[in-house]
Structures are given as C-alpha cells and as structure tokens.
N, C-alpha and C positions, 0 to 999 in steps of 0.2 A: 557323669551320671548315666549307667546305663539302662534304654527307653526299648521297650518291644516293636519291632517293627510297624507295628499298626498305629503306635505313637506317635513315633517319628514320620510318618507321613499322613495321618490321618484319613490311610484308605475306607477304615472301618468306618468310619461316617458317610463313605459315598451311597447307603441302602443300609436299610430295614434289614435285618437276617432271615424273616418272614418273608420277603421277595425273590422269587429267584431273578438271574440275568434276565430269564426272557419277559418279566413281568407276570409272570403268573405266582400265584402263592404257595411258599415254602412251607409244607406242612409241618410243625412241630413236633417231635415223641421226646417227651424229656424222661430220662433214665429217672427211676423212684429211687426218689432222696432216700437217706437216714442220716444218722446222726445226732448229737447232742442240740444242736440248734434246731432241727429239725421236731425232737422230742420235744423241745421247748413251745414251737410254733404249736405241734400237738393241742398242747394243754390250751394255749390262747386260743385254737382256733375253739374248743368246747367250750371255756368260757364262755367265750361271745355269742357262739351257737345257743347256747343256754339262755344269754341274756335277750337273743331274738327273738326266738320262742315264749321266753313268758312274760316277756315285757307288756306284751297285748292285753294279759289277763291282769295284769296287776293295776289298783283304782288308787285312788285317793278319792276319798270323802265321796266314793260313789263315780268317779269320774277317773279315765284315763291317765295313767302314770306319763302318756305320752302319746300326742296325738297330733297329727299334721294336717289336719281338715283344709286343704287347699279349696275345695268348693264353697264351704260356706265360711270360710277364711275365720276357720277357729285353730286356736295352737295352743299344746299345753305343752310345754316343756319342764318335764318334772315337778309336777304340779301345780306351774303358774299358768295358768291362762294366758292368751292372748287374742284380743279382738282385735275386727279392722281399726279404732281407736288408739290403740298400743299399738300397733304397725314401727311407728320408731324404735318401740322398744324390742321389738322383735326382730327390725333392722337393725338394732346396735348389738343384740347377742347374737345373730350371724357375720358381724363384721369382727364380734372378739371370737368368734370361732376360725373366720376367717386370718384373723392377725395369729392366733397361735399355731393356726397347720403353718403359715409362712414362717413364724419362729422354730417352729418346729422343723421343717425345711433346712432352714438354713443351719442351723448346729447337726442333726440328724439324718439331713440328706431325706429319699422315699423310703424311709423305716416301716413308716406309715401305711408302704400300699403293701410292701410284702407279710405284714403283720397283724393289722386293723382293717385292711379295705376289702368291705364285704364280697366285692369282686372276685377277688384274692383267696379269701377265705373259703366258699362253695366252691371255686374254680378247683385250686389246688388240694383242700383239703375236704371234699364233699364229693366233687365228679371228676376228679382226675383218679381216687383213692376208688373209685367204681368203677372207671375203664381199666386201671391197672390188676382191678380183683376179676372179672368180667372176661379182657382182652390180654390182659399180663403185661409183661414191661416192653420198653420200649421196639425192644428188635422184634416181639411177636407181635405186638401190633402193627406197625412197617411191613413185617410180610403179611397177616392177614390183610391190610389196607390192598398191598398190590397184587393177593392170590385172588383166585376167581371164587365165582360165587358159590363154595359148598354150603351142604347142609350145616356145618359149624359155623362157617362163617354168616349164615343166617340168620340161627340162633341164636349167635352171640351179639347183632348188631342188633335186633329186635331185643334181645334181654336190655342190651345197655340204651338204647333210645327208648324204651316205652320206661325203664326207671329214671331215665333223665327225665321224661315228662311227668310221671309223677312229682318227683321234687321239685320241678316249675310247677305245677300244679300245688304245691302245699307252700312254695316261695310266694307264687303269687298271693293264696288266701291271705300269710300274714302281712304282706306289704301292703293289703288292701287294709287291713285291720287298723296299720297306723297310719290311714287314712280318713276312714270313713267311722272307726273304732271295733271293737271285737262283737261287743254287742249288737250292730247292725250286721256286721259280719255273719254271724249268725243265725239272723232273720231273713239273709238273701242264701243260705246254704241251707234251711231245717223251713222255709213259704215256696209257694210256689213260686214259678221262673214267670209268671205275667205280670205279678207283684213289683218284682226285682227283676227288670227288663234290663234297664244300666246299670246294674250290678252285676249280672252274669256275663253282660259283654266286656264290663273295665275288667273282671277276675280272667274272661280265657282272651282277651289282650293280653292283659300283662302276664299269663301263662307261656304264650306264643312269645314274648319277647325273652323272656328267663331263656325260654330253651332254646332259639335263635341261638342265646348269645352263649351260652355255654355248650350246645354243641355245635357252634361252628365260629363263631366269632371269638371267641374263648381269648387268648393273649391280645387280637387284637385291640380289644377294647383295652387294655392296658399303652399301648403303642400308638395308635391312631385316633381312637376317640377320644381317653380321657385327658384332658386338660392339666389334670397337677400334671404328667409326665415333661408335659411344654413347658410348666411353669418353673419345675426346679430348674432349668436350666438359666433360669438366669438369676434364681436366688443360691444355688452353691458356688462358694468360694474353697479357694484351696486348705480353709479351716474347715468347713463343713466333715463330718463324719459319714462316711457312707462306704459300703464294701467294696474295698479296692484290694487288689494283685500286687502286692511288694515287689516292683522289678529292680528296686535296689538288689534284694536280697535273689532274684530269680534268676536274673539274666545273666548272662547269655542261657537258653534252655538249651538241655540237649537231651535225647534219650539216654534212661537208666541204664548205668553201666556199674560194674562192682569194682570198676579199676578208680582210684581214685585223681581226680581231675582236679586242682585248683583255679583250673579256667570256667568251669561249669559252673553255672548258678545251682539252686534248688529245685528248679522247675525242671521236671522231666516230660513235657509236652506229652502230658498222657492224654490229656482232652476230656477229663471226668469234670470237670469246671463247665465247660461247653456243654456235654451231653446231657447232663440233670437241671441247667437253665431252661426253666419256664417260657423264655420269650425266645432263647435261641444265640446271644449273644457268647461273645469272649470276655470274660471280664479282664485279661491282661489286657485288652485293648486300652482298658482305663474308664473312667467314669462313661458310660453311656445313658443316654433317654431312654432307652427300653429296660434298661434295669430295675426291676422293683427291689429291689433288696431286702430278699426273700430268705438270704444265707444260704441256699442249697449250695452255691459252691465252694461256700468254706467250709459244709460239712464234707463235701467229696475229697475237697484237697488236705484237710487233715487226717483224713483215711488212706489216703496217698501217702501222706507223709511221716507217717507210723509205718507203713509200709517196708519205706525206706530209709529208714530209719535219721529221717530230719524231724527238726523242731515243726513245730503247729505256728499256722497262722501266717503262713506263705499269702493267704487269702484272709484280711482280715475285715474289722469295724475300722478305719483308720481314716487320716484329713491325707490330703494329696501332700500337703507340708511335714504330718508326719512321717510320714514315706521318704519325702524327699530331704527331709532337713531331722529328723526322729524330733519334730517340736513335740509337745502334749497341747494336748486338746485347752485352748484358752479362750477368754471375754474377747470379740472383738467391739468396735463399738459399732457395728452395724449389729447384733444383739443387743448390748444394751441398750439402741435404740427401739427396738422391735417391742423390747419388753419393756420399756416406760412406756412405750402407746399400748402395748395391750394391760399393762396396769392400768393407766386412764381412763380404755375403755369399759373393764372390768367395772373400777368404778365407779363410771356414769351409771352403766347398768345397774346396779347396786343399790346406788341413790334414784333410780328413777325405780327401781322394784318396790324399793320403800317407801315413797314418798307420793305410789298413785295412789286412788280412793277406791275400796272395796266398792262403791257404786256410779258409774257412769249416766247421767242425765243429759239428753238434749227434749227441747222442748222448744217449738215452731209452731207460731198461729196457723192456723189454714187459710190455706192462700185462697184468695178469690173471699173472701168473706168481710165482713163488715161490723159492727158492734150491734148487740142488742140491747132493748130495752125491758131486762127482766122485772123493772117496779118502777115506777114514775122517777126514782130518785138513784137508781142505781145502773149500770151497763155491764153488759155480758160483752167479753170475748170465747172464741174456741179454739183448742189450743192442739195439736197432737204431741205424744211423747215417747220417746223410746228411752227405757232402761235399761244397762248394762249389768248382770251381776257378774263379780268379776271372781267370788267366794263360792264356795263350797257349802253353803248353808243358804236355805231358801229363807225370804226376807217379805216383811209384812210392811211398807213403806206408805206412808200417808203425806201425798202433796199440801203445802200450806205457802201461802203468801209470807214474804219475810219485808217489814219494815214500812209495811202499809196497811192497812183494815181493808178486809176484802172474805171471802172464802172463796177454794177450790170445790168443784161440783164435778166429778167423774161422772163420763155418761153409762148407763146402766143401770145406775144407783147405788154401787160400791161404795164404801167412804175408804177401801183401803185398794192399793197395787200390790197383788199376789207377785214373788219376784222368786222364781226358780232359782237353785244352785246354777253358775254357769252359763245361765241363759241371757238371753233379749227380751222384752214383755214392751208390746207397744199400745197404744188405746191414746184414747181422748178425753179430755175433759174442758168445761167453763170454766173463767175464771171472772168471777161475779165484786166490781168494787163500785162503790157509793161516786159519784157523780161528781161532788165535793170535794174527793180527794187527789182526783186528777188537774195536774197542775199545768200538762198541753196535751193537745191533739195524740202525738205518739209518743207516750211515757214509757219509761225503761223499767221494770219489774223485777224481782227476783224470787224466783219460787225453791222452797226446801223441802226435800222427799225427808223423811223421819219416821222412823222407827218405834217402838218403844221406850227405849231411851235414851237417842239424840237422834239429830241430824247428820245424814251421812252424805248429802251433796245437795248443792246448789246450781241451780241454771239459772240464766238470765235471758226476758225477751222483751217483747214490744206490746204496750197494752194499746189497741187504737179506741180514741174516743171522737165525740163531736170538737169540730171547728171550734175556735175556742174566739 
C-alpha cells in the first residue's frame, strides 16, 4: 500500500502549520477557493447568515423564537421556555445536542465546522470574501503585508479594519439580542448610554472580541482554542467520513509530464491542495486536527485534475478504510450505540416537555414568624409565593386550600394573582383555618392556584399552630 511520506513517518504532526521553526506565527494567505463545493458552501453560508439575522426578530406568542438569557437564567428554545426549575430539562437538550455533534463526528468527521460553525462561516465566507475584495488574493496580500507603508497600503488596511469593525459591531448587537432579546436590544441602542450603562459595555466587549478574533486570531481559534478540533480526535475511526487524499490512487507524486509513466500516481504535487487551506495544512499528510473540512481542496484538486486530464476526486468525502480497502461507508456499532442513547435522550426530553405543568408554584411560610389569632376560633399563618408561568398567555390564578376548610387571603386585597405570559409574579398571602381542623402543632397543607376552569398546580407546606 502505498503512504505519503508524511504518513509514513508522521513528521506532519510534530507542529501546527501556523508555527514556524522558530516559534513565532506562520501567517496564513489561502489562495480564494472556487468550485462546485465551494458554490455549494455559498448558498449554506446565506442561509445561515439569514437565519442569524432574523431569528432575533421572529416571536412566538409575543416572546422570542429564541433566547439564551444567561443573567436571569431564562431560555427559550424554539419556543419552550426554560426556567431555573427546568434546568434538567434544559440539561438534557444540551446533552442530546451534545450526543448528536458526537454521532455526528463520528460517521462525518468536522463537516460541521467547515459548513455550520459560525466561526467558519463569517471567517471564510464574510471577512476573508472582504480582505480578498479589499487586498486581493493571496500573493498580493503577502506582498502588501511585507511592502512598506505606502499611501495604498494605508488605505487599504484602514478600509479593511474599520469594515471588519463594523461587522463586529453589528455581530456583536445580534449576539447580544439572543441574549438579553431584541427588544431590550433596542432600548440600550434608541435611550440614552446612563440608562443602559451594562449594555453598552457587554455590546463594545463583545465588539472588541468579534474583531480580535477575526482580524488576528482568525484560523487559530479553530486549531488552538476550540475544543471539537481536540475532541474528533478521538471519536474518528477509520469508517468515519471526512476529507481525505487517495494515496492509493496518488502515489508515488510526481510533477506533470505528458510522457506517459505507469509508475506515477495522479498526484502532480502542484500544491493547490495546500495553498487554498484555510488553516495551512497538507491534507495528503492524512486526517489532521487542524482540518475543518471545509472542501476547499477538493474543489482545487478537481480543477487540477480536469486540467490534466484525470478522473475527480483524487481528494475526496471518504473513510481511511475506504481508501485503503474501497469498503462503503457502513453501521458500525459504536454508531448504533450513539444513536440508541441519543434516541433515549430524545425521548426523555419528549416526555419530560410533555408531561411539565404550564404553572410552577412554590409556596414557603415566612420564616421567623409564628401563627396568628385572626378570631377567637380560627389561626392565621403567612405564606410567601412565587409563580412560574411557563405559557404564552397571561393567567388569572386564584389560590385555594385543597382538602381542608380554611380561605387564602392575599395581602393587598386581591382575591386573584395576575400571572404574565413567561414570567415569575411573587407576593404574599394568609392562609386563615379554623382551630378545630388542625390535627397537630405542624400540619401539612396543600394549596391549588386555579383558574377559571381548573386547577393548574399544586404546592404543599407547613401550617404551624399552637402546641397541641
């Protein structure tokens, strides 16, 4: 079987391609892709661009299609809510998120980052697509980098760094959106800056971090920072699918000649594989960590090889097994283990979406207090309450004793709990029972919030009376 040099000894892994020898950082210019895969990446990357952008403004029931309120630890995920209460439940849709990028992984290899990850996406197809329009392709950038500082060269780095900060600038607004939501959004961009003090400083943070990392950090955050790249490595197997270099069909390389050689492989070590990588690598070296598999070099090498008049696909989607053995892509059971637990998880999630209560009630005496003597024959406790609405629709809920003779007495004079779509509503109320009906000292109670007509949840607490 014959292996590329860098195979066979596995020099390629001794460094990052972003390093040079003397440890200082290998600046990147990758040659602008095209191609049919490339066209393809196109349309996904507008898609998603698309779906960025107006995901913010799209509601349900008046309420965010999608919102990640880390501060007041609210989540709506496609229009489920989640409170601190559902926490598990919002732990277990991050763990089957979790189990499918890993199934995902393992048949697909990083499909993922070169296609979906938003990284990826502004990187390659947002601010690289503006230094190339801006500085032009790779070799005029390389020389403007190392000419001195003319008037052009001025202009052109000022045009491209004040429009990268722009689009940090409008990155940040919407990431703050599916934070804080679009409508607060709003209210710290159209009120004044004294108003919105921690709003204008979380929007030009995370301004300043967008553009850190896109104009300078740019591949490495794929390479160094981010974690899937660590983690494929130890979920692909030699079935996994991920873009690999046929060295069956390549090797021995040699440069293009018109004489015909039955010792040559297909590979004419042109290096257009290399120069339109994004991170810098060889991919004949074989499966590497810094690959996102982006496809840029199978679009290069099937231009290569129309060229020269060989088949496509020298550079393909392929398993290391298909390469080495031409298997097809099959079940192994480390998949269908993967996917019976993220079935499972699926559906717990499922079942625990269906099976919570449009209204959450806790209800706790106040501490430090003692029972009252509202009528010679009856005793007062006080109780505080907090309501979950967990719906889309505001709710008119009337606390009532269940399975005892007594009334609830909201302090105010309310006889109902006003319950916003979405929200918490907390307050206090007596809960007033006859003297007679207490059967010891700390009796156990059960109070129901109801509606017009039914009851949509129950709590349970402690009535304290006298010594008995």
């Amino acid at each position: 079987m014959n292996q590329t040099p860098g195979q066979k000894d596995g020099s390629f892994r001794d460094s990052i391609s972003t390093i040079k020898k003397d440890g200082k950082r290998n600046w990147i210019y990758p040659t602008k892709p095209f191609g049919r895969f490339y066209n393809k990446r196109n349309i996904a990357s507008i898609i998603y661009l698309v779906l960025f952008f107006a995901l913010p403004f799209i509601k349900v029931n008046g309420e965010p299609l999608l919102l990640l309120n880390i501060v007041e630890r609210k989540f709506i995920i496609f229009g489920f809510a989640f409170f601190p209460q559902d926490m598990f439940l919002f732990a277990l849709a991050m763990l089957c998120f979790m189990v499918f990028v890993v199934l995902f992984t393992v048949v697909f290899g990083r499909l993922f980052c070169g296609w979906a990850c938003p990284q990826t996406i502004f990187m390659e197809m947002v601010f690289r697509k503006i230094e190339y329009w801006i500085e032009g392709d790779a070799s005029h950038q390389r020389a403007l980098n190392k000419g001195p500082w003319t008037r052009e060269k001025i202009l052109k780095k000022s045009a491209k760094y004040s429009i990268f900060f722009l689009i940090s600038f409008l990155i940040a607004n919407f990431f703050l959106a599916y934070i804080i939501s679009m409508d607060e959004l709003l209210k710290i961009i159209s009120e004044p800056v004294s108003a919105h003090l921690g709003g204008f400083i979380a929007l030009f943070l995370f301004t300043g971090v967008f553009f850190f990392v896109y104009s300078y950090m740019r591949e490495q955050i794929c390479i160094v920072v981010c974690p899937y790249g660590r983690l494929q490595g130890v979920l692909l197997d030699k079935h996994s699918v991920v873009v690999a270099y046929d060295y069956v069909r390549g090797e021995p390389r040699k440069k293009y000649s018109k004489i015909e050689d039955t010792e040559r492989g297909d590979c004419i070590d042109c290096f257009q594989c290399v120069k339109v990588c994004p991170t810098g690598i060889d991919i004949r070296n074989g499966t590497q960590l810094e690959c996102i598999n982006c496809t840029a070099c199978m679009d290069a090498c099937d231009h290569i090889m129309e060229k020269v008049n060989k088949p496509k696909g020298l550079i393909r989607l392929a398993s290391e097994a298909g390469i080495a053995k031409g298997e097809k892509l099959k079940l192994t059971p480390r998949m269908l283990g993967y996917s019976f637990v993220l079935l499972a998880l699926i559906g717990g999630l499922v079942f625990g979406l269906a099976s919570r209560s449009s209204v959450e009630a806790t209800v706790l005496r106040a501490p430090g207090t003692l029972f009252q003597k509202p009528s010679p024959d009856s005793l007062s406790n006080l109780y505080s309450y907090s309501l979950i609405n967990k719906t889309h629709e505001s709710m008119e809920l009337r606390p009532q004793l269940k399975g005892i003779p007594g009334r609830v007495q909201l302090i105010g004079g309310a006889t109902e709990i006003q319950l916003p779509p979405g929200n918490i509503q907390k307050g206090s109320f007596f809960v007033v029972i006859a003297a007679k009906d207490l059967k010891k000292r700390k009796q156990e109670i059960e109070l129901e919030f109801c509606d017009k007509e039914n009851c949509v949840e129950t709590a349970s607490t402690k009535f304290l009376g006298p010594a008995k």
